[in-house]
Each structure stands twice: as C-alpha cells, then as structure tokens.
mmCIF file of the N, C-alpha and C atoms, coordinates in Angstrom:
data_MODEL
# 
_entry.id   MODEL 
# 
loop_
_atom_site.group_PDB 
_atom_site.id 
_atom_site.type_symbol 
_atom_site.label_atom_id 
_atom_site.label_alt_id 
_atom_site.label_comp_id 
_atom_site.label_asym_id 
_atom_site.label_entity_id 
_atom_site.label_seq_id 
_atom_site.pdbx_PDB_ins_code 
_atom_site.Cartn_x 
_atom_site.Cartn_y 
_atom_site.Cartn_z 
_atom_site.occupancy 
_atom_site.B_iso_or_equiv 
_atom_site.pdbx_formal_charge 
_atom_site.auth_seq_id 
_atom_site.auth_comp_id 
_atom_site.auth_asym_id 
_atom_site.auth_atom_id 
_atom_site.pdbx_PDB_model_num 
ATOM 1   N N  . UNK A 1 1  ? 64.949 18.985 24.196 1.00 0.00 ? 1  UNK A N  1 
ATOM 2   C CA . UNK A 1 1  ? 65.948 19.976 24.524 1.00 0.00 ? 1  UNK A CA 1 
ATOM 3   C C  . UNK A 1 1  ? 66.563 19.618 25.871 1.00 0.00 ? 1  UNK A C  1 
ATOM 4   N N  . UNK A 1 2  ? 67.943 19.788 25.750 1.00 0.00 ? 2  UNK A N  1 
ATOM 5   C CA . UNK A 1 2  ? 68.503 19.195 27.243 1.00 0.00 ? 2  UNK A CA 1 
ATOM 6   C C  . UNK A 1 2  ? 68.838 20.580 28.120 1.00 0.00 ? 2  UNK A C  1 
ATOM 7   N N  . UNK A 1 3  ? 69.096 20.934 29.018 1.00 0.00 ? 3  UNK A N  1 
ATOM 8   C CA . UNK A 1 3  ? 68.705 21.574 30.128 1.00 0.00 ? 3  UNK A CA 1 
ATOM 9   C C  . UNK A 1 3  ? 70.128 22.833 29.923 1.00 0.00 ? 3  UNK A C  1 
ATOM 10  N N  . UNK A 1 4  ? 70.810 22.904 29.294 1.00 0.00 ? 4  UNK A N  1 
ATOM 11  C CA . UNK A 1 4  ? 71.750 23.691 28.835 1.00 0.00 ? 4  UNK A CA 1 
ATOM 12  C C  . UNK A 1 4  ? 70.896 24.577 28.111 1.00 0.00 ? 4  UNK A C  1 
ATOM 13  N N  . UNK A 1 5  ? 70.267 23.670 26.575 1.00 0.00 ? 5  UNK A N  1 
ATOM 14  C CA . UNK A 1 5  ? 69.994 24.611 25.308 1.00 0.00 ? 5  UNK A CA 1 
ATOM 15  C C  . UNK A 1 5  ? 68.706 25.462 26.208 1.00 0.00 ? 5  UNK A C  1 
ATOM 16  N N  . UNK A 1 6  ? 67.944 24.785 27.157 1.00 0.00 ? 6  UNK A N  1 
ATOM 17  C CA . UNK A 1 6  ? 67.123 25.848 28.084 1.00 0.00 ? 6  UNK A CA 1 
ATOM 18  C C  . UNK A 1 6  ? 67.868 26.857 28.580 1.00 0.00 ? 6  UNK A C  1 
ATOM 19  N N  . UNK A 1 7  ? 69.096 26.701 29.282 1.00 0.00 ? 7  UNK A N  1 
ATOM 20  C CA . UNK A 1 7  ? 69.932 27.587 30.128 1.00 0.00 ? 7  UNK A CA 1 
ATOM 21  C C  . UNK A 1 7  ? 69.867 29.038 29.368 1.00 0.00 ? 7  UNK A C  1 
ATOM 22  N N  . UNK A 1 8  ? 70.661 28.840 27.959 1.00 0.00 ? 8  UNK A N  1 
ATOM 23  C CA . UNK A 1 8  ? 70.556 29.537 27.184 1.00 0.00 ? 8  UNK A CA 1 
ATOM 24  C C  . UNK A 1 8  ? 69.607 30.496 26.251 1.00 0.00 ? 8  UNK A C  1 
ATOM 25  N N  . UNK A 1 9  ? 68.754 29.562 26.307 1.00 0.00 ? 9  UNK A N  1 
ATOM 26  C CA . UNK A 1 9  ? 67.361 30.347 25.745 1.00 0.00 ? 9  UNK A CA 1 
ATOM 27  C C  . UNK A 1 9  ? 66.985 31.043 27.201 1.00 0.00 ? 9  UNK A C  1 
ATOM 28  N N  . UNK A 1 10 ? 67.153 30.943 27.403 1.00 0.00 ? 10 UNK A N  1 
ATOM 29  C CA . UNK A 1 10 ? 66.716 31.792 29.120 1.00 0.00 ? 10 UNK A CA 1 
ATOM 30  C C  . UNK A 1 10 ? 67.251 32.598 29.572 1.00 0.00 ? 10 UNK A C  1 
ATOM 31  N N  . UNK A 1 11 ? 68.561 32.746 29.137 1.00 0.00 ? 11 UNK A N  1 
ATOM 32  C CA . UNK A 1 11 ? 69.873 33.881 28.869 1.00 0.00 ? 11 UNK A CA 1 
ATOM 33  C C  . UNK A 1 11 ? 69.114 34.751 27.966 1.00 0.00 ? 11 UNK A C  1 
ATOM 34  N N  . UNK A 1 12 ? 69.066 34.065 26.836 1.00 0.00 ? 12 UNK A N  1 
ATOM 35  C CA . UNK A 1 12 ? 68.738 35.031 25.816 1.00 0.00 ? 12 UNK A CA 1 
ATOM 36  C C  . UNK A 1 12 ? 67.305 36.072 25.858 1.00 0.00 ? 12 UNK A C  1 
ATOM 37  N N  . UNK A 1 13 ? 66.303 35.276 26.147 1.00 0.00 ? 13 UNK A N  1 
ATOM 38  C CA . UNK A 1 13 ? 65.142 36.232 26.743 1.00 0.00 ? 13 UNK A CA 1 
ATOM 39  C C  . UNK A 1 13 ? 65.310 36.667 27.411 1.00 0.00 ? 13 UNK A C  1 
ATOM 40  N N  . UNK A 1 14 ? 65.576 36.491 28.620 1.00 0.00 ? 14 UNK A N  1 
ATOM 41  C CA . UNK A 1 14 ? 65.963 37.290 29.993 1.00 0.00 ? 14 UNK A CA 1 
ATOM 42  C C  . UNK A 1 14 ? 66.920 38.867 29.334 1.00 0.00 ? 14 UNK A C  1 
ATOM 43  N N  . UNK A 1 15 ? 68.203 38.552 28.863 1.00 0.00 ? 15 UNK A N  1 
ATOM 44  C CA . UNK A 1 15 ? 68.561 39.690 28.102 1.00 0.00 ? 15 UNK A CA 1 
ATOM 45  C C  . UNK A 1 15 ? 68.010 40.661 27.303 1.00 0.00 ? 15 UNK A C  1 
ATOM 46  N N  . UNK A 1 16 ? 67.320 40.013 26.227 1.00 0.00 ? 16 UNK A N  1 
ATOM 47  C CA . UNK A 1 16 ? 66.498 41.054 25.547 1.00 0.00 ? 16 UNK A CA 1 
ATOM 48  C C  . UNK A 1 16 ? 65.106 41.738 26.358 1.00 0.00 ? 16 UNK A C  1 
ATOM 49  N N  . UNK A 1 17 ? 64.366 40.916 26.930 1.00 0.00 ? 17 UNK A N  1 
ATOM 50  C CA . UNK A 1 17 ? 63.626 41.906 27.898 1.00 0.00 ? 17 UNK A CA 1 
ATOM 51  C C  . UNK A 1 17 ? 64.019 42.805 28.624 1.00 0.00 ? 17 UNK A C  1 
ATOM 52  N N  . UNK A 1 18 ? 65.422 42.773 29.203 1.00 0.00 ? 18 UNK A N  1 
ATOM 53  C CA . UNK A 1 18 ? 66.633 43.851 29.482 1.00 0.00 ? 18 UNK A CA 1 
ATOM 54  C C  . UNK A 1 18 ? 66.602 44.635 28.950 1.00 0.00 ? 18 UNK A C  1 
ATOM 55  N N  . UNK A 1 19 ? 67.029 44.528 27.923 1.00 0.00 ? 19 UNK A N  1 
ATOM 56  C CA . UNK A 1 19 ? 67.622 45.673 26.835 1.00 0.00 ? 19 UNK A CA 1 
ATOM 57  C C  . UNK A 1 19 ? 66.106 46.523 26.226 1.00 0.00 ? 19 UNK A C  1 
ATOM 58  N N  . UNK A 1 20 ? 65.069 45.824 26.406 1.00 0.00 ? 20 UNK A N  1 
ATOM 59  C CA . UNK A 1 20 ? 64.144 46.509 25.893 1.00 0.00 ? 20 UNK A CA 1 
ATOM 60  C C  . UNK A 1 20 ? 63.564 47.282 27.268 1.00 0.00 ? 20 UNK A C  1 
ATOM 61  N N  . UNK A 1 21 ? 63.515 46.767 27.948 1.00 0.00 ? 21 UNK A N  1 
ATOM 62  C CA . UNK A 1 21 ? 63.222 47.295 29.130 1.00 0.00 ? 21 UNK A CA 1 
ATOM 63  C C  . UNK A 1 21 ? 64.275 48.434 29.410 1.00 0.00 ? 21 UNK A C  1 
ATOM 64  N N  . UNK A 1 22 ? 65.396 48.854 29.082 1.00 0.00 ? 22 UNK A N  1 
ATOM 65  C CA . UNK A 1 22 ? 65.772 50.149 29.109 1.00 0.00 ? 22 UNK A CA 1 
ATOM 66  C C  . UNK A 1 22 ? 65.686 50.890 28.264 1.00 0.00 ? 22 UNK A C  1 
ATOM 67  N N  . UNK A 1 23 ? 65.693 50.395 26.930 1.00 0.00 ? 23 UNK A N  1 
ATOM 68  C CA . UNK A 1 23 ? 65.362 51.427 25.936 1.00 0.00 ? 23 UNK A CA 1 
ATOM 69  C C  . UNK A 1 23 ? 63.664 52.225 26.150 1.00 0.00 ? 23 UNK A C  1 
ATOM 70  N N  . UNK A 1 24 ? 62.779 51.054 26.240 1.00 0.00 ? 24 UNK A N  1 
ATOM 71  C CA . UNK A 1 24 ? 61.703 52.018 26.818 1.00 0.00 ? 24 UNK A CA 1 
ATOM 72  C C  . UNK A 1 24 ? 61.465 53.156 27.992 1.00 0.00 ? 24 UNK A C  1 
ATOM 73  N N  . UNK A 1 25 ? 62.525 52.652 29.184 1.00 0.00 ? 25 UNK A N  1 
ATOM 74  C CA . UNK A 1 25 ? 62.768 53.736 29.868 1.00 0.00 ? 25 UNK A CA 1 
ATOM 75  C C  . UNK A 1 25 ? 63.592 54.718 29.498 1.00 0.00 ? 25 UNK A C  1 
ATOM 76  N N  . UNK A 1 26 ? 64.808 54.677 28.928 1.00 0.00 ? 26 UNK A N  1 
ATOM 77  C CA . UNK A 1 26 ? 65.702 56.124 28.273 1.00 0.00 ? 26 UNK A CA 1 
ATOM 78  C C  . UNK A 1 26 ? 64.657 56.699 27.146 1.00 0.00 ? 26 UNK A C  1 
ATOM 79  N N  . UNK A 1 27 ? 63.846 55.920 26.312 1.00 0.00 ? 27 UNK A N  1 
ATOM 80  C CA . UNK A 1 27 ? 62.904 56.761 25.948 1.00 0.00 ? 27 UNK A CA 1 
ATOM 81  C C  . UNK A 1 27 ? 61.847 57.386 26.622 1.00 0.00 ? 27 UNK A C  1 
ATOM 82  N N  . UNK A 1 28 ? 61.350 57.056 27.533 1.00 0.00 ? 28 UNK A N  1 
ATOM 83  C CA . UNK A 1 28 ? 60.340 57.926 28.177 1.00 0.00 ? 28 UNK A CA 1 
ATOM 84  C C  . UNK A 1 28 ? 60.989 58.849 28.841 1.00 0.00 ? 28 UNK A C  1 
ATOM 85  N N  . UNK A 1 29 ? 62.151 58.899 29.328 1.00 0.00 ? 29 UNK A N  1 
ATOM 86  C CA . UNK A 1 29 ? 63.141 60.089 30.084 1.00 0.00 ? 29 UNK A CA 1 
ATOM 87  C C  . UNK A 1 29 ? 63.581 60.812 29.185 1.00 0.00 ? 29 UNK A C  1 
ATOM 88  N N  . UNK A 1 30 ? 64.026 60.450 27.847 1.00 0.00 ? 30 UNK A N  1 
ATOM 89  C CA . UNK A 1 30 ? 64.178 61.911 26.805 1.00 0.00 ? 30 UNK A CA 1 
ATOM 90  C C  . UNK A 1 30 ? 63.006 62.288 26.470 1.00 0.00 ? 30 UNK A C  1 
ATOM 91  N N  . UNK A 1 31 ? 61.440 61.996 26.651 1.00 0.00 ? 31 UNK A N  1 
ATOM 92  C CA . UNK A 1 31 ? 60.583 62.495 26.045 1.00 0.00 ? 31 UNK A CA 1 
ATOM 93  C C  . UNK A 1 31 ? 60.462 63.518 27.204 1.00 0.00 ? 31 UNK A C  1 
ATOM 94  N N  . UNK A 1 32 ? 60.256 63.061 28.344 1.00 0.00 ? 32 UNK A N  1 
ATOM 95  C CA . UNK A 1 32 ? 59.903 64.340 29.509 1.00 0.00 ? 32 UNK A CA 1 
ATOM 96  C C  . UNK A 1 32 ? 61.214 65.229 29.495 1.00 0.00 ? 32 UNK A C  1 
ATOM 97  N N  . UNK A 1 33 ? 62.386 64.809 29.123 1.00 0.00 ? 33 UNK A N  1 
ATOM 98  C CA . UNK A 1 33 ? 63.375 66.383 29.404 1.00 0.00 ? 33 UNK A CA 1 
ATOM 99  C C  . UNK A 1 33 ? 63.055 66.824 28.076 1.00 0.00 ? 33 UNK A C  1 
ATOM 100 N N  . UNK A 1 34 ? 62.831 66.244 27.198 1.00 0.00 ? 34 UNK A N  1 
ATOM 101 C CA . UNK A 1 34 ? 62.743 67.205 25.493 1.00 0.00 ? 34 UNK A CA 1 
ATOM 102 C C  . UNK A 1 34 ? 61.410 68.184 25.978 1.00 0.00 ? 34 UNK A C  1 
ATOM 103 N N  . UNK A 1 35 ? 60.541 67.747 26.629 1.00 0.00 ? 35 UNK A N  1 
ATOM 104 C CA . UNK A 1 35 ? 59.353 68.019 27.011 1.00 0.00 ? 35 UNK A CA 1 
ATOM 105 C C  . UNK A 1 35 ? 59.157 69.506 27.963 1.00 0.00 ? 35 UNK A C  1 
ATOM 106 N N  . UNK A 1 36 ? 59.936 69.267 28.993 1.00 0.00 ? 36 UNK A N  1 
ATOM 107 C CA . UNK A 1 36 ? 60.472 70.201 30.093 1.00 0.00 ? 36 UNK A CA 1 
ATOM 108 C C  . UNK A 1 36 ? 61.280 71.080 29.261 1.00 0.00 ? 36 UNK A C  1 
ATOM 109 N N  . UNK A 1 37 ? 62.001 70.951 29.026 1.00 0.00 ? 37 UNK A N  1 
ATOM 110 C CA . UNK A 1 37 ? 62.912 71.970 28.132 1.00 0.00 ? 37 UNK A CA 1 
ATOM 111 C C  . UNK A 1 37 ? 62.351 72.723 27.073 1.00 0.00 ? 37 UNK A C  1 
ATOM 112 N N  . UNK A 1 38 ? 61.180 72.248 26.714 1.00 0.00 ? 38 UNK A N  1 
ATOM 113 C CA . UNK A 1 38 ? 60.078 72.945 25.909 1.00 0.00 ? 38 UNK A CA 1 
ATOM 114 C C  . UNK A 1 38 ? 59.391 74.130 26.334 1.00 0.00 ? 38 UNK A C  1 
ATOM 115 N N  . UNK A 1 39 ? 59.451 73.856 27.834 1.00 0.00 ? 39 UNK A N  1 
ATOM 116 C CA . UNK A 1 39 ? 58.433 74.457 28.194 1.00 0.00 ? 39 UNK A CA 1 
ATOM 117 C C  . UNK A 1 39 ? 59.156 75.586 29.207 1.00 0.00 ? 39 UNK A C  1 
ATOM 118 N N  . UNK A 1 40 ? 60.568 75.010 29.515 1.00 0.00 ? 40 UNK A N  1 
ATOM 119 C CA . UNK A 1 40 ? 61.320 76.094 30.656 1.00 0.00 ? 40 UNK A CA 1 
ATOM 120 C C  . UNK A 1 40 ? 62.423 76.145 29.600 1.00 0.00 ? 40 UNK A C  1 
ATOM 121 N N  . UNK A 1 41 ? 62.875 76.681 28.503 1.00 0.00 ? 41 UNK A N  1 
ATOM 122 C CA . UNK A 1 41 ? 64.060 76.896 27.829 1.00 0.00 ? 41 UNK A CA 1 
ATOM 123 C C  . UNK A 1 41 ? 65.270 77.283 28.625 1.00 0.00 ? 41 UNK A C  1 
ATOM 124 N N  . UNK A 1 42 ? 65.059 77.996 29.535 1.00 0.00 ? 42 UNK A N  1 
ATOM 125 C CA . UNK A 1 42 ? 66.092 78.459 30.433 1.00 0.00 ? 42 UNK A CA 1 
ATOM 126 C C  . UNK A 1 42 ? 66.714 77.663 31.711 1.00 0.00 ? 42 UNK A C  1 
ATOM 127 N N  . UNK A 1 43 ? 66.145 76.479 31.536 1.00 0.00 ? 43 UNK A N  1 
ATOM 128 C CA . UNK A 1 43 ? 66.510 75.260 32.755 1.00 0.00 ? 43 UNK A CA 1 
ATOM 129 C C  . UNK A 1 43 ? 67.417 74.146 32.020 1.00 0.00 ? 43 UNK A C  1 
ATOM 130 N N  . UNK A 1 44 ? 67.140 74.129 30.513 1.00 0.00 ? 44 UNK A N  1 
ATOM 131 C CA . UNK A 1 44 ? 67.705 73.196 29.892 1.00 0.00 ? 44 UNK A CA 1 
ATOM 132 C C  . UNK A 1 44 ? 68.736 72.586 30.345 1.00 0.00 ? 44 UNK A C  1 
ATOM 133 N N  . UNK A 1 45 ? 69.877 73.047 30.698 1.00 0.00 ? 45 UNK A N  1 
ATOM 134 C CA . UNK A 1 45 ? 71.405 72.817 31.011 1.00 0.00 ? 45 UNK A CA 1 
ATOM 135 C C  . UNK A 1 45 ? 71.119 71.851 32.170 1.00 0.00 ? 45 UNK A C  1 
ATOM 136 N N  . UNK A 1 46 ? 70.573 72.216 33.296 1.00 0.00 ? 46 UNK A N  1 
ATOM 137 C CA . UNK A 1 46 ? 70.310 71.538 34.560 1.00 0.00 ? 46 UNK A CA 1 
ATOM 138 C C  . UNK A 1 46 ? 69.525 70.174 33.933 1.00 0.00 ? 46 UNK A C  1 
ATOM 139 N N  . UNK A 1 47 ? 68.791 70.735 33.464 1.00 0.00 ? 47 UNK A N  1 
ATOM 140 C CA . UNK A 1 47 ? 67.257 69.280 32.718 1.00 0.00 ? 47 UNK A CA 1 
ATOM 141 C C  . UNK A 1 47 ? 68.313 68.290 32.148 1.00 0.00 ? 47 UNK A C  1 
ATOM 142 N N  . UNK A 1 48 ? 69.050 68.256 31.277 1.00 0.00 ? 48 UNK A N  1 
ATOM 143 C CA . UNK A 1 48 ? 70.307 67.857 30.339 1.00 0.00 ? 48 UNK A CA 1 
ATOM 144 C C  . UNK A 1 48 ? 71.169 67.076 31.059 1.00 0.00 ? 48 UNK A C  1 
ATOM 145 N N  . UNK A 1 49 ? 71.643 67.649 32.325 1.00 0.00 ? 49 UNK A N  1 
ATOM 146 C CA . UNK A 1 49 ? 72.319 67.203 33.033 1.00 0.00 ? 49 UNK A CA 1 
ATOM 147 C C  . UNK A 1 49 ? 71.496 66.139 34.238 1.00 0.00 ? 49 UNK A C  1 
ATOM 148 N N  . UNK A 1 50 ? 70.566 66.061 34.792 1.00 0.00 ? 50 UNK A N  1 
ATOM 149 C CA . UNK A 1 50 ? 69.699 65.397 35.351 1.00 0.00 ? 50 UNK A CA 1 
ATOM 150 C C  . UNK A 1 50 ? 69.261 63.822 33.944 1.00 0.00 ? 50 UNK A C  1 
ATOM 151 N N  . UNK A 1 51 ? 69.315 64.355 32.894 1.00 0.00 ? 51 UNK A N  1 
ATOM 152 C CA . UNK A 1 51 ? 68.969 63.221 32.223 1.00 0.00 ? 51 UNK A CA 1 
ATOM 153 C C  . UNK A 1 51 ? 69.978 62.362 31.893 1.00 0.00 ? 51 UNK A C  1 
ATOM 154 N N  . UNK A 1 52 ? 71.236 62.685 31.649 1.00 0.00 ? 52 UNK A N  1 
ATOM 155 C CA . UNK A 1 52 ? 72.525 61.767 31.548 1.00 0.00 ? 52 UNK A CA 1 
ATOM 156 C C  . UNK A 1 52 ? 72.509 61.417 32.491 1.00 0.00 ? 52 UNK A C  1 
ATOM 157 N N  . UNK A 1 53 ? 72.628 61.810 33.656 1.00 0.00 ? 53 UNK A N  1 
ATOM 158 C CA . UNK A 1 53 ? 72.832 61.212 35.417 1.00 0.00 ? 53 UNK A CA 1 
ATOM 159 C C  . UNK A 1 53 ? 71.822 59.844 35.254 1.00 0.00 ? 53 UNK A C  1 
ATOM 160 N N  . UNK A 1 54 ? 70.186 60.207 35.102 1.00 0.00 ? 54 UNK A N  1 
ATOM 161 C CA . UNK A 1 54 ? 69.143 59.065 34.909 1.00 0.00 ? 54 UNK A CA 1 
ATOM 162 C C  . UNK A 1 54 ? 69.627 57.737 34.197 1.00 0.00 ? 54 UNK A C  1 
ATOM 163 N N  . UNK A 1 55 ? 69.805 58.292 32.879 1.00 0.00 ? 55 UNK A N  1 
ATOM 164 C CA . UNK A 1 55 ? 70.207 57.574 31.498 1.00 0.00 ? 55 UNK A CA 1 
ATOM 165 C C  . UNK A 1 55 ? 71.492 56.758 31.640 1.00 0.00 ? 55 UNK A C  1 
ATOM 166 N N  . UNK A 1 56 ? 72.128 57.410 32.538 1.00 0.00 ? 56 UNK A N  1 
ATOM 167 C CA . UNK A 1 56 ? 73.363 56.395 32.923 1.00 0.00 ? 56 UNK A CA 1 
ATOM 168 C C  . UNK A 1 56 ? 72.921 55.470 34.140 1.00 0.00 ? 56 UNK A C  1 
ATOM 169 N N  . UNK A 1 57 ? 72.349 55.591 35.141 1.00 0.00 ? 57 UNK A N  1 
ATOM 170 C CA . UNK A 1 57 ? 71.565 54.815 36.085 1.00 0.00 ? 57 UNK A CA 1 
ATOM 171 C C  . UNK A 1 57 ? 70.508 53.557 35.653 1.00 0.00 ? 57 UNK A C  1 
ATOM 172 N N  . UNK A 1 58 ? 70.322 53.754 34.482 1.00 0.00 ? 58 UNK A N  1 
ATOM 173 C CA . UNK A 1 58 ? 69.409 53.052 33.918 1.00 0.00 ? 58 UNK A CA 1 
ATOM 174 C C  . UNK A 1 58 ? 70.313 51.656 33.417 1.00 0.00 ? 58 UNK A C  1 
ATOM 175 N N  . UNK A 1 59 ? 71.026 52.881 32.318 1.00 0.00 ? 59 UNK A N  1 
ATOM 176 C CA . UNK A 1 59 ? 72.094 51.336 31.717 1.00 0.00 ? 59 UNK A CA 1 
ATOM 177 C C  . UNK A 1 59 ? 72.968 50.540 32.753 1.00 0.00 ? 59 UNK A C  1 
ATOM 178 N N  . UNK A 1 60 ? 73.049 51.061 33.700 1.00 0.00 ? 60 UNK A N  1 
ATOM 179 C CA . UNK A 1 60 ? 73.983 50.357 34.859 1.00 0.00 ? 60 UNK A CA 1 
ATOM 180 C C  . UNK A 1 60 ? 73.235 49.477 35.255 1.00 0.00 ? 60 UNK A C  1 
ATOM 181 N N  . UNK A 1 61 ? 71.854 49.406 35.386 1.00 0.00 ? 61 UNK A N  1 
ATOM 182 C CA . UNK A 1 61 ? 70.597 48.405 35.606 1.00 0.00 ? 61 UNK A CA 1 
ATOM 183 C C  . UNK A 1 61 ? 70.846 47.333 34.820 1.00 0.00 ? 61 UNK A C  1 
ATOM 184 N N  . UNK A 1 62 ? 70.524 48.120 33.532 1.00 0.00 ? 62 UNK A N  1 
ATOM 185 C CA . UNK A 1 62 ? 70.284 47.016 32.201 1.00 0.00 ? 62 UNK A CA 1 
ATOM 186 C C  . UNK A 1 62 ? 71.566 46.238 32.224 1.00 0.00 ? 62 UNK A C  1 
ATOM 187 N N  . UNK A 1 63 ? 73.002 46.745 32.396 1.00 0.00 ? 63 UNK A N  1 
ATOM 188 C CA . UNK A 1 63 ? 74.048 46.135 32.460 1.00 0.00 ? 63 UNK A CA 1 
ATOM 189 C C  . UNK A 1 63 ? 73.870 44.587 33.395 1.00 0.00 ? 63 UNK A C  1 
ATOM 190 N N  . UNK A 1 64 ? 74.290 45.306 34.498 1.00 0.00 ? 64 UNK A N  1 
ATOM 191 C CA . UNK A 1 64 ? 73.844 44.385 35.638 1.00 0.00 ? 64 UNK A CA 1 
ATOM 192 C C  . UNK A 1 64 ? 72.765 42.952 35.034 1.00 0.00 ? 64 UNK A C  1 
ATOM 193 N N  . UNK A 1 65 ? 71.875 43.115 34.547 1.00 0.00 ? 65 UNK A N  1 
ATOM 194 C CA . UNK A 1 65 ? 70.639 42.391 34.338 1.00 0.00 ? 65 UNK A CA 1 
ATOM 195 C C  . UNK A 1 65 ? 71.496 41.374 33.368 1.00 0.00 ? 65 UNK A C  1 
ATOM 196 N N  . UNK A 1 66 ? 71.804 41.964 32.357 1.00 0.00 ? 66 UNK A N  1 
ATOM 197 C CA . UNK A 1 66 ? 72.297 41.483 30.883 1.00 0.00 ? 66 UNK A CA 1 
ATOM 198 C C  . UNK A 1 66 ? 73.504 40.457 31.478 1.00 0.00 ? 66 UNK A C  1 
ATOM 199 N N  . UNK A 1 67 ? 74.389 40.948 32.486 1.00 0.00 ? 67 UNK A N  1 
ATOM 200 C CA . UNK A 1 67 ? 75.506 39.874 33.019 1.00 0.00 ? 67 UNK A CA 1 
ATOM 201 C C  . UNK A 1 67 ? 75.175 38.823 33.978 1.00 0.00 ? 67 UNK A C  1 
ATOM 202 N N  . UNK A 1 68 ? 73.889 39.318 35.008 1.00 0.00 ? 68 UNK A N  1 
ATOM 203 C CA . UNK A 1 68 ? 73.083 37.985 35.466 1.00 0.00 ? 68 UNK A CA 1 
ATOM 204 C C  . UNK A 1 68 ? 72.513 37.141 34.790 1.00 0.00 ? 68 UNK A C  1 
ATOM 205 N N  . UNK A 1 69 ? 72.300 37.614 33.325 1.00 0.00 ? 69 UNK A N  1 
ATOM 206 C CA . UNK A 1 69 ? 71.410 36.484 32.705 1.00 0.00 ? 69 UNK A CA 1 
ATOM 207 C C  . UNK A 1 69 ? 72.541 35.528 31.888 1.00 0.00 ? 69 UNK A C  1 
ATOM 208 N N  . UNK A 1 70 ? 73.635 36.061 31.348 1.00 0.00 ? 70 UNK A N  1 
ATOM 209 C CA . UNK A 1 70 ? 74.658 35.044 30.804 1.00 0.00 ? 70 UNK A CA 1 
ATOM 210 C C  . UNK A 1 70 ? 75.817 34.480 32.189 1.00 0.00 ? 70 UNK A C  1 
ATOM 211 N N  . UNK A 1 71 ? 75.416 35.012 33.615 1.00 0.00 ? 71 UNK A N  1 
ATOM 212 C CA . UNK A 1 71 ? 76.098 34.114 34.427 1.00 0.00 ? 71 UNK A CA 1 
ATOM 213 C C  . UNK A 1 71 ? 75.332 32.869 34.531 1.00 0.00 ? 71 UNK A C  1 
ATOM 214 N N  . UNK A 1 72 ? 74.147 33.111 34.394 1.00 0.00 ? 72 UNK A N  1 
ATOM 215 C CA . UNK A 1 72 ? 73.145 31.945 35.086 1.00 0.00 ? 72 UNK A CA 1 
ATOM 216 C C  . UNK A 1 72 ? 73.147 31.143 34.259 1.00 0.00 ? 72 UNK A C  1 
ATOM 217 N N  . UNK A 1 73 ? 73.582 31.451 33.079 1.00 0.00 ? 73 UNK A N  1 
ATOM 218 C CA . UNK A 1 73 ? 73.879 30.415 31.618 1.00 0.00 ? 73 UNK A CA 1 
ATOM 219 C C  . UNK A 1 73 ? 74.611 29.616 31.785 1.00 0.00 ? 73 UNK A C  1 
ATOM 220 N N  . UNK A 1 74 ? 75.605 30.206 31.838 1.00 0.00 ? 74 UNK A N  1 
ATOM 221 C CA . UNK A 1 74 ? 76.998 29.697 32.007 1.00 0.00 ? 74 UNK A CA 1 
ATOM 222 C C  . UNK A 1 74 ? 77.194 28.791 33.073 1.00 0.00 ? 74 UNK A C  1 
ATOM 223 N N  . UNK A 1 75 ? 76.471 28.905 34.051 1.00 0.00 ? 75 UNK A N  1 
ATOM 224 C CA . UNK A 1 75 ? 76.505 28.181 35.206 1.00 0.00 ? 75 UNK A CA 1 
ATOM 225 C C  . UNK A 1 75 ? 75.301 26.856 34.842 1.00 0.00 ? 75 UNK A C  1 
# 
C-alpha cells in the first residue's frame, strides 16, 4: 500500500470513530433528558431546550473532527 491509500484509510477510521463517538454521546444526553423529564414533568421545556443547545455542541465537534480527518487526506 503506498502512503496515499494509508492517507485515506486513516481518513476513513478517524471519521467513523467520529461519527460514532457522537452518536454515543447524543445518545446518552437524550437518555438523561428523557430521564429528567420523567421525573420533573414540569421542567421539560427548559430540559428540551438545554438538550438541543448540548446536541448541537456535540455535532459541531463531530463536524470539526470529520473535516480534519478528510483535510489530512487530502493533504
């Protein structure tokens, strides 16, 4: 394998450990607000709103990650 088709495979893992690496976190953050909201029904709205704020902080991560790993390719 010449040092490109590495580049790339290295893109490609690097990415998917990304992407899994946020889905396991947006899942553990809807389990605790589904969770909280279980238990305080009357906070929901605030809880709801604290979890999109998270859930979007997260993918901005995963983003970020996912475009360092096909710059470093590319390069």
């Amino acid at each position: 394998m010449d040092s490109t088709a590495l580049a790339f495979l290295g893109a490609g893992l690097g990415a998917g450990f990304t992407v899994f690496g946020a889905g396991m976190g947006i899942g553990r953050l809807a389990a605790a607000a589904l969770e909280a909201s279980g238990r305080q029904p009357e906070a929901a709205g605030d809880i709801r709103t604290t979890m999109i704020i998270a859930a979007a902080l997260i993918e901005g991560v995963a983003m970020f990650a996912a475009v360092i790993c096909l710059l470093l390719a590319i390069k």
